[in-house]
C-alpha positions as CSV (number, residue, x, y, z in Angstrom):
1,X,81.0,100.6,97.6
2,X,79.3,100.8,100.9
3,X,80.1,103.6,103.6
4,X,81.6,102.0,106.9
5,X,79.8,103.0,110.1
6,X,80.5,106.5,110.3
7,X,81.9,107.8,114.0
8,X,81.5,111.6,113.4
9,X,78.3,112.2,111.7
10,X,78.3,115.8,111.9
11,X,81.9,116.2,110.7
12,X,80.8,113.8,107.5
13,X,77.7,115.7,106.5
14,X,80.3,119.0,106.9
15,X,82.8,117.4,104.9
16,X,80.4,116.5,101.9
17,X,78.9,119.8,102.0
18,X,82.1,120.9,101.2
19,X,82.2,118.7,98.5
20,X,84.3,115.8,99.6
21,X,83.4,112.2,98.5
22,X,81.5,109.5,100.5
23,X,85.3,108.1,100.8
24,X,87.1,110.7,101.8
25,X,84.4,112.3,104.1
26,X,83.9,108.6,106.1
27,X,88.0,108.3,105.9
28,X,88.1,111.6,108.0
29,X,85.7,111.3,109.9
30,X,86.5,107.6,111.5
31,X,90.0,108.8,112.4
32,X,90.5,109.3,116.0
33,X,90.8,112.9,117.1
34,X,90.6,114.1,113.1
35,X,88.9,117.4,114.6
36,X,91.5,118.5,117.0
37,X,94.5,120.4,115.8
38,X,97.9,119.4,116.8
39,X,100.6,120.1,114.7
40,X,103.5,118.2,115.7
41,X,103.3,116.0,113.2
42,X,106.7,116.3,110.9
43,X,106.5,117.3,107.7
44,X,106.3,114.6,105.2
45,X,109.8,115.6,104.0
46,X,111.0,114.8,107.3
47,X,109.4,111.4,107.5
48,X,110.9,107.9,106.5
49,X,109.3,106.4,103.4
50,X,108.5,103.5,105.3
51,X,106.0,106.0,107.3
52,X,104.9,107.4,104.2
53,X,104.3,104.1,103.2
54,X,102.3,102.8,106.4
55,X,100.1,106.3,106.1
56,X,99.3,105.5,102.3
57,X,98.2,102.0,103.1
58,X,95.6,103.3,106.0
59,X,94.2,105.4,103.9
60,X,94.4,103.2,100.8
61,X,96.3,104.6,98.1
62,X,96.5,102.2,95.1
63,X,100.2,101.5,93.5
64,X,102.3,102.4,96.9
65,X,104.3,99.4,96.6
66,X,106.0,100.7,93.5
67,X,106.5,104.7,94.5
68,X,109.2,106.6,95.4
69,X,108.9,108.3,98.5
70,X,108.3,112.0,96.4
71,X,105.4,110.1,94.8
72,X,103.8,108.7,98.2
73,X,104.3,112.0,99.3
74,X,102.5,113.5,96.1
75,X,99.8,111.1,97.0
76,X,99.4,111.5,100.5
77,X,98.7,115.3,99.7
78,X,96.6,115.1,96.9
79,X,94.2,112.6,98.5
């Protein structure tokens, strides 16, 4: 699979020095403001499974149609 354009080159090349995939790296580093800290996102337990559900099809996690909102959850933590 080819890598998209990447927007933050210096946060990729950090990210797969740490180890992450080509995916994963390109994911984070494409989303807007993924360097800044904020924290006032809810936790996921606090979120609808419909948001859960929109966050895992951004990011592309396969079979979300058919999970529960623990297992989107599971996913969205373990991608």
């Amino acid at each position: 699979m080819d890598i998209p354009s990447i927007k933050n080159d210096e946060q990729y090349e950090a990210l797969r020095d740490k180890g992450y995939s080509k995916q994963k790296a390109a994911r984070i580093a494409n989303t807007p403001d993924s360097g800044k800290k904020g924290g006032k996102a809810k936790p996921y337990e606090k979120r609808t499974k419909a948001n859960l559900y929109e966050q895992a099809k951004e990011i592309g996690i396969k079979g979300r149609s058919k999970m529960t909102k623990s297992e989107l959850i599971y996913a969205l933590r373990n991608n």
